[in-house]
Biotite code that builds the C-alpha atoms (Angstrom):
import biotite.structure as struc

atoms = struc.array([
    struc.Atom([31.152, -2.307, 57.945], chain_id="A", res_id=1, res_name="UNK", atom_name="CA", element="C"),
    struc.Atom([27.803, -4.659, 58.256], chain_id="A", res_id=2, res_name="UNK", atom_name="CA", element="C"),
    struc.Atom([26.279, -0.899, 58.735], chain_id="A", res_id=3, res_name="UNK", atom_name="CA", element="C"),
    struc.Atom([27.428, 0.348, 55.283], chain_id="A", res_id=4, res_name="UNK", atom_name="CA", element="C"),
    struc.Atom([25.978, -2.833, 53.527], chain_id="A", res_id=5, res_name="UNK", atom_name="CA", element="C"),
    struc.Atom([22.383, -2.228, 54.997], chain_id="A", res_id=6, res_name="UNK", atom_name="CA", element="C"),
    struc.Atom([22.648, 1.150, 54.007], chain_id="A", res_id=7, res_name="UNK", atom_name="CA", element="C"),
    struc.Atom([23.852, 0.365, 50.754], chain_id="A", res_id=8, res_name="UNK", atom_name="CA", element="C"),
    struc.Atom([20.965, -1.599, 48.259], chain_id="A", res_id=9, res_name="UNK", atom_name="CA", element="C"),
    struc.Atom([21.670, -3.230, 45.343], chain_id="A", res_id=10, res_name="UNK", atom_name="CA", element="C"),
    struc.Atom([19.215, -3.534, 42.327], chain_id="A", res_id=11, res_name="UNK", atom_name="CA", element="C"),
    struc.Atom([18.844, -6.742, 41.518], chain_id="A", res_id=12, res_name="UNK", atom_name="CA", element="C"),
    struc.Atom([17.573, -5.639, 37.817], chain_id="A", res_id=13, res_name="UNK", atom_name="CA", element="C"),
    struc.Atom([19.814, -4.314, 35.567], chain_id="A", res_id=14, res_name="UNK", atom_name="CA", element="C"),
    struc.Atom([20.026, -0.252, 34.687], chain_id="A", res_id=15, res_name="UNK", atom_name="CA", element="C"),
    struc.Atom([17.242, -0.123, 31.972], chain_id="A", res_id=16, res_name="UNK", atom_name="CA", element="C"),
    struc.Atom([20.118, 1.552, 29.479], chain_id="A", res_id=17, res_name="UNK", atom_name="CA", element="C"),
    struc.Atom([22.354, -1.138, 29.527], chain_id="A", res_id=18, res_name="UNK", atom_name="CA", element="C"),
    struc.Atom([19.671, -3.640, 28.893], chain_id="A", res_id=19, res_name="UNK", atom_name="CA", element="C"),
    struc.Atom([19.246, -1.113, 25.468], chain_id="A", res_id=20, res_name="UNK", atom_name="CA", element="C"),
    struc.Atom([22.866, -1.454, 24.605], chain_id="A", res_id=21, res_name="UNK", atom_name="CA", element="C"),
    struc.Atom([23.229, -4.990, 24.920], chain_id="A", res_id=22, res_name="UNK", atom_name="CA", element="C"),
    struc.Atom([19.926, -5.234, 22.290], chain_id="A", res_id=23, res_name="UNK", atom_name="CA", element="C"),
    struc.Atom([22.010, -2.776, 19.758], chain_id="A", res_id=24, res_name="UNK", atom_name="CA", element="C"),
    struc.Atom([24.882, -4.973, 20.214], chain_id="A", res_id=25, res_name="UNK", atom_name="CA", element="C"),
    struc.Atom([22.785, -7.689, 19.662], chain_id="A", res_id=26, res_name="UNK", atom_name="CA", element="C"),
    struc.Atom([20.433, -6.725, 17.113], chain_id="A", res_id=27, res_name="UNK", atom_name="CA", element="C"),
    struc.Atom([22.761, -8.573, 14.309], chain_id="A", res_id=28, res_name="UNK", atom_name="CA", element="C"),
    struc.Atom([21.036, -11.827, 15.302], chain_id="A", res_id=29, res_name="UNK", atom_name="CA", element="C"),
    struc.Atom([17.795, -12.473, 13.502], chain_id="A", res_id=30, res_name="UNK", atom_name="CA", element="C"),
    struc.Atom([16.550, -15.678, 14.931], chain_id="A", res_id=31, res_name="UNK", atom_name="CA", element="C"),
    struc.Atom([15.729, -13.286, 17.702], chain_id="A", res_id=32, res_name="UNK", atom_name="CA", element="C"),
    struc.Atom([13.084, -11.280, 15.841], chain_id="A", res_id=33, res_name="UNK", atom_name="CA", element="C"),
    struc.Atom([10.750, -9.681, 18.419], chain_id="A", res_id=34, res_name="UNK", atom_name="CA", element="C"),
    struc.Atom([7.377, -8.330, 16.733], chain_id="A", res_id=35, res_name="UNK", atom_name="CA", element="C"),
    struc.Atom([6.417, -5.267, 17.766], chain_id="A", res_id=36, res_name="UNK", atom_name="CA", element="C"),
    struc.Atom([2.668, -3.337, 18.135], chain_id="A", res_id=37, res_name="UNK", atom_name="CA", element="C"),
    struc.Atom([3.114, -2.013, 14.860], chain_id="A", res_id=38, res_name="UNK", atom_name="CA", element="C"),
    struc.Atom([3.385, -4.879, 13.414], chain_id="A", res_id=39, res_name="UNK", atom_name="CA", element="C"),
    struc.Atom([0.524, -6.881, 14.808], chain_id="A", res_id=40, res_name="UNK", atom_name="CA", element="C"),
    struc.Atom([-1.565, -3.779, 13.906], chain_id="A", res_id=41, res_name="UNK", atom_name="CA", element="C"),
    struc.Atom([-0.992, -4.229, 10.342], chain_id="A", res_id=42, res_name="UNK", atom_name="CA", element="C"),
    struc.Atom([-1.533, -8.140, 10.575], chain_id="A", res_id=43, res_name="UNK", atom_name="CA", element="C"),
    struc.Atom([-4.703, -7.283, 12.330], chain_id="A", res_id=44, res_name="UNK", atom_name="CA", element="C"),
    struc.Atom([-6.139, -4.872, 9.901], chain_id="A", res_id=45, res_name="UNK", atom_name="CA", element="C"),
    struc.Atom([-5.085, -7.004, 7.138], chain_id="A", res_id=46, res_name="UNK", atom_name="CA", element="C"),
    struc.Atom([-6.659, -10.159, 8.242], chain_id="A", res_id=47, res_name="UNK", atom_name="CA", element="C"),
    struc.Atom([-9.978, -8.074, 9.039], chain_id="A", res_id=48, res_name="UNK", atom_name="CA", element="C"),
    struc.Atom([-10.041, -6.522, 5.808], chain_id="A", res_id=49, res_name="UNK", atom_name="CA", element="C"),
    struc.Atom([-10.465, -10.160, 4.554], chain_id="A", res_id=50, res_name="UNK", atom_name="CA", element="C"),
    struc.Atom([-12.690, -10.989, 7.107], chain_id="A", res_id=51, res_name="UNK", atom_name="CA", element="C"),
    struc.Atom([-11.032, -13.751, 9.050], chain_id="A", res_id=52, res_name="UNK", atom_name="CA", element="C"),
    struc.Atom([-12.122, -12.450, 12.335], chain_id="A", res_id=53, res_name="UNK", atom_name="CA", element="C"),
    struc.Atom([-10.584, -16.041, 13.848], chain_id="A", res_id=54, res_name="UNK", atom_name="CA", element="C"),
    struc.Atom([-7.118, -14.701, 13.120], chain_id="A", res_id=55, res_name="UNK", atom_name="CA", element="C"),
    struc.Atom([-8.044, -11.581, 14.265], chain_id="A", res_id=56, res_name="UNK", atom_name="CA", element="C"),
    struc.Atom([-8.716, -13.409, 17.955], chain_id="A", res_id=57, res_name="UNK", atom_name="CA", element="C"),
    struc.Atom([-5.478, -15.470, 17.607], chain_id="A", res_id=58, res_name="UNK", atom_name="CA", element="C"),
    struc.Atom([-3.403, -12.121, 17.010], chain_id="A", res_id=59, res_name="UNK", atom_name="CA", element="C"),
    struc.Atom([-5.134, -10.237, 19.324], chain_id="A", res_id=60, res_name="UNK", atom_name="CA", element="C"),
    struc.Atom([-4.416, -12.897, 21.758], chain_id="A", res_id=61, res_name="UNK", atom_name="CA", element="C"),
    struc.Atom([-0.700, -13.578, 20.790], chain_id="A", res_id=62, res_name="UNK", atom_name="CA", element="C"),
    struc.Atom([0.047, -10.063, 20.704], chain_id="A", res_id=63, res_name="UNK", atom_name="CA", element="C"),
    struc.Atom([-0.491, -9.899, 24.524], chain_id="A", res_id=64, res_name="UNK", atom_name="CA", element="C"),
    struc.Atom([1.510, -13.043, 25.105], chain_id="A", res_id=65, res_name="UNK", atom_name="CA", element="C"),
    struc.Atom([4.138, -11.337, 23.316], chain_id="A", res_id=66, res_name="UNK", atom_name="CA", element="C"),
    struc.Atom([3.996, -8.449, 25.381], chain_id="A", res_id=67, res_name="UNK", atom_name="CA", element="C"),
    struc.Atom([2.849, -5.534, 22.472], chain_id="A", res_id=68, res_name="UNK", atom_name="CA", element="C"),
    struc.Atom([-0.233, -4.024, 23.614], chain_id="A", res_id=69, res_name="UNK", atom_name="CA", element="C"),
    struc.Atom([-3.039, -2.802, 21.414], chain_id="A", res_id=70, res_name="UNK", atom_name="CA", element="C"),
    struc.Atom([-2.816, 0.822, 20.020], chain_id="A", res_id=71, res_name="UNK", atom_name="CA", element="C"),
    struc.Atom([-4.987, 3.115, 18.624], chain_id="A", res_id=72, res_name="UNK", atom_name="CA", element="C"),
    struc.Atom([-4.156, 1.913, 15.232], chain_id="A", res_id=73, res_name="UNK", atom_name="CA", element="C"),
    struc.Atom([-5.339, -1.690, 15.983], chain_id="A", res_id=74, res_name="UNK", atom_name="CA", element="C"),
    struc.Atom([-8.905, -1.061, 15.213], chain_id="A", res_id=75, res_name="UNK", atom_name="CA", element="C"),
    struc.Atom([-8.361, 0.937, 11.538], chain_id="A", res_id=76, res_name="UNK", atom_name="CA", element="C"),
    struc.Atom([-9.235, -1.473, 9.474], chain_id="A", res_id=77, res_name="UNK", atom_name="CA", element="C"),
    struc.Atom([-13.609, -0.514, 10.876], chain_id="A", res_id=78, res_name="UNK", atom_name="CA", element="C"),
    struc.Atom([-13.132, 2.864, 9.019], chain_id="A", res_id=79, res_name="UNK", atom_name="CA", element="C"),
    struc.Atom([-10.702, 1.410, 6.152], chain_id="A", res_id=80, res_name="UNK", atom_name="CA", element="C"),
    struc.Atom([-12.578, -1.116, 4.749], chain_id="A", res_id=81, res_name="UNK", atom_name="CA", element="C"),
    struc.Atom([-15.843, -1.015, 2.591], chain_id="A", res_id=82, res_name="UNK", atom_name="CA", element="C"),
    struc.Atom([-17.924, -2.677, 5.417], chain_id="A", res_id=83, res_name="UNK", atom_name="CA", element="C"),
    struc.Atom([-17.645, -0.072, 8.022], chain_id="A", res_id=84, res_name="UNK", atom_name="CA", element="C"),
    struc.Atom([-19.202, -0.059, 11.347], chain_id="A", res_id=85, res_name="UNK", atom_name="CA", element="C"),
    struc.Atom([-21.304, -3.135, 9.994], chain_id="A", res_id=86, res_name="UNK", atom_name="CA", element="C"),
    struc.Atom([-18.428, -5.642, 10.735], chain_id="A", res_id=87, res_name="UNK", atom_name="CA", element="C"),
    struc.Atom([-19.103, -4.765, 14.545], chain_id="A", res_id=88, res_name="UNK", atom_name="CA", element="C"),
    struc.Atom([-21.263, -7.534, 14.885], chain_id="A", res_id=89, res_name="UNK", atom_name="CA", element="C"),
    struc.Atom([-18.600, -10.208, 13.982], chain_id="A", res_id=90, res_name="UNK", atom_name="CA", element="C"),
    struc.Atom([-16.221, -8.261, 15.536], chain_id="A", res_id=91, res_name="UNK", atom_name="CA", element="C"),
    struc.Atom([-17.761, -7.966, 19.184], chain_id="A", res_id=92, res_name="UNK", atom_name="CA", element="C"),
    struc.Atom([-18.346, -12.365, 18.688], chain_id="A", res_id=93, res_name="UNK", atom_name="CA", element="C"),
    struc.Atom([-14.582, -12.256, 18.460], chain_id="A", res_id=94, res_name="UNK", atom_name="CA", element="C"),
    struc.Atom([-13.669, -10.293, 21.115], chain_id="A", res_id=95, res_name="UNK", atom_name="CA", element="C"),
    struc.Atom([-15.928, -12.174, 23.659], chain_id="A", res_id=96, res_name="UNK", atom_name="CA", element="C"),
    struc.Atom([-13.766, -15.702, 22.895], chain_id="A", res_id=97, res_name="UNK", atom_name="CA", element="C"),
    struc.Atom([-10.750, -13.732, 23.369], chain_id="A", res_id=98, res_name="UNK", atom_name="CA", element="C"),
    struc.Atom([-8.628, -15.123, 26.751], chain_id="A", res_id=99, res_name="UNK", atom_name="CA", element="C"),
    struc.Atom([-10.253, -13.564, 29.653], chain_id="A", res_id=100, res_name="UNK", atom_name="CA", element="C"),
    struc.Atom([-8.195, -10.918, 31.365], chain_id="A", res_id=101, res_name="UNK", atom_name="CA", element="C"),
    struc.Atom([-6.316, -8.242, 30.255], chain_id="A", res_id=102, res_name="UNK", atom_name="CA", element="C"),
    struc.Atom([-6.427, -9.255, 26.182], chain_id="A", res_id=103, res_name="UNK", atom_name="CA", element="C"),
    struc.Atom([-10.155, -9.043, 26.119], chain_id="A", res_id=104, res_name="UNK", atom_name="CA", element="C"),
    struc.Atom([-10.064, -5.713, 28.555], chain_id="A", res_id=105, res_name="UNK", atom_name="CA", element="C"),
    struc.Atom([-7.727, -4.357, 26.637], chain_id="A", res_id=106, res_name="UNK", atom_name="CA", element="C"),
    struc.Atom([-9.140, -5.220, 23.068], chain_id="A", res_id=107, res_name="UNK", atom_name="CA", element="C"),
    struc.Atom([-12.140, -3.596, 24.341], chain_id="A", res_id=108, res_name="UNK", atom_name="CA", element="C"),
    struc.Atom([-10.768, -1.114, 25.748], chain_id="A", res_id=109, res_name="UNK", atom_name="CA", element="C"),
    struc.Atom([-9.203, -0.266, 21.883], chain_id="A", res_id=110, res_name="UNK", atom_name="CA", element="C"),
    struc.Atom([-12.238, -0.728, 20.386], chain_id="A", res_id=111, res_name="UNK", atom_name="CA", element="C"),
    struc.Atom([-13.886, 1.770, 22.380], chain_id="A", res_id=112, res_name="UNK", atom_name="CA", element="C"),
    struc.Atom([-11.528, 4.371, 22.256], chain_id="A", res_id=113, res_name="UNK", atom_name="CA", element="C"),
    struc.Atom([-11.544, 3.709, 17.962], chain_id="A", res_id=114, res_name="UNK", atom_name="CA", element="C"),
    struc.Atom([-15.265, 4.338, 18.254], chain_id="A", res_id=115, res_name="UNK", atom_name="CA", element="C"),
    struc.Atom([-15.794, 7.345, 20.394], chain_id="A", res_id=116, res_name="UNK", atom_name="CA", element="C"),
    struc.Atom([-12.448, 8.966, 17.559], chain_id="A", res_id=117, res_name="UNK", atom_name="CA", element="C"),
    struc.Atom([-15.246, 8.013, 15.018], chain_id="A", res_id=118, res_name="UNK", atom_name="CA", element="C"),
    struc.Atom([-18.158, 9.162, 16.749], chain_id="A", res_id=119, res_name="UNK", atom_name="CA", element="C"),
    struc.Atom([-15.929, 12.817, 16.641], chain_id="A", res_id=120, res_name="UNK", atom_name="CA", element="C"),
    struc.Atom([-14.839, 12.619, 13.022], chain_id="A", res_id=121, res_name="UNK", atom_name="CA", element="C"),
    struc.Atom([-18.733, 11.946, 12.764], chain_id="A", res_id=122, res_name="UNK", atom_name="CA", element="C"),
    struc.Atom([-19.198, 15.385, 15.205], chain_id="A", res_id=123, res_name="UNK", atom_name="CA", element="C"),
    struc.Atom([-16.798, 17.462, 13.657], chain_id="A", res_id=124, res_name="UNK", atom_name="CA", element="C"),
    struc.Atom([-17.954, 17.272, 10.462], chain_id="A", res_id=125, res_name="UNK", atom_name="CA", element="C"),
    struc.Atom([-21.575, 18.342, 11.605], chain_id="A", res_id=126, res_name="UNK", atom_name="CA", element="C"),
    struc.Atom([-20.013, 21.664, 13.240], chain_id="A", res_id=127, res_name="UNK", atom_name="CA", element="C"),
    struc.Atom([-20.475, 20.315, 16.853], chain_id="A", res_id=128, res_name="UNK", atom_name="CA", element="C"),
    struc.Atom([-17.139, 20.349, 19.236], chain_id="A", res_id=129, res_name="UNK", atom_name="CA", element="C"),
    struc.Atom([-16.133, 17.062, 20.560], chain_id="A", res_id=130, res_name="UNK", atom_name="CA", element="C"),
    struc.Atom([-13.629, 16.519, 22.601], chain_id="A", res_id=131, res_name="UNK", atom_name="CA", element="C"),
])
């Protein structure tokens, strides 16, 4: 019998699906409100638009702590406002008193990937092919 129980592991993590059906079951309490990516996206790109890049930082930050990770949406707000790619400026001071470590990687990360997409809206519109 000791065999069978070395054999045998255990996880000590619950199966991934049942920690989904406990949050369904669950999902009636609203003290509990978790933010998700989407959601920080839209605070970011709204605060931008108004130009308090310090909340920008804070959210950028919190949204780490939080455990929502930046998408490609998180950077809109450069082609959806009326200042453009001139906003970079302010915008790169942010990101460089972000916390070090993965939230300022990862912001940069966004911000590159948001740049290069415009750089092949730019491209595609000239007739070159950018992938």
């Amino acid at each position: 019998m000791p065999v069978l129980r070395t054999l045998v592991q255990r996880n000590p993590n619950p199966p991934y699906f049942l920690c989904n059906i406990y949050r369904l079951f669950n999902a009636q309490n609203t003290e509990s409100y978790e933010p998700t990516a989407t959601h920080y996206d839209n605070l970011i790109n709204a605060a931008a638009g108004k130009g308090d890049f310090a909340a920008v930082g804070n959210l950028l930050n919190k949204r780490v702590r939080d455990g929502c990770f930046n998408t490609k949406r998180t950077f809109d707000f450069i082609t959806n406002t009326d200042a453009g790619i001139s906003i970079l400026d302010e915008l790169s001071q942010t990101l460089a008193h972000l916390d070090h470590g993965f939230p300022r990687k990862s912001a940069y990360d966004s911000l590159i990937a948001r740049l290069c997409k415009i750089n092949c809206e730019i491209a595609d519109k000239s007739a070159i092919f950018c992938r």
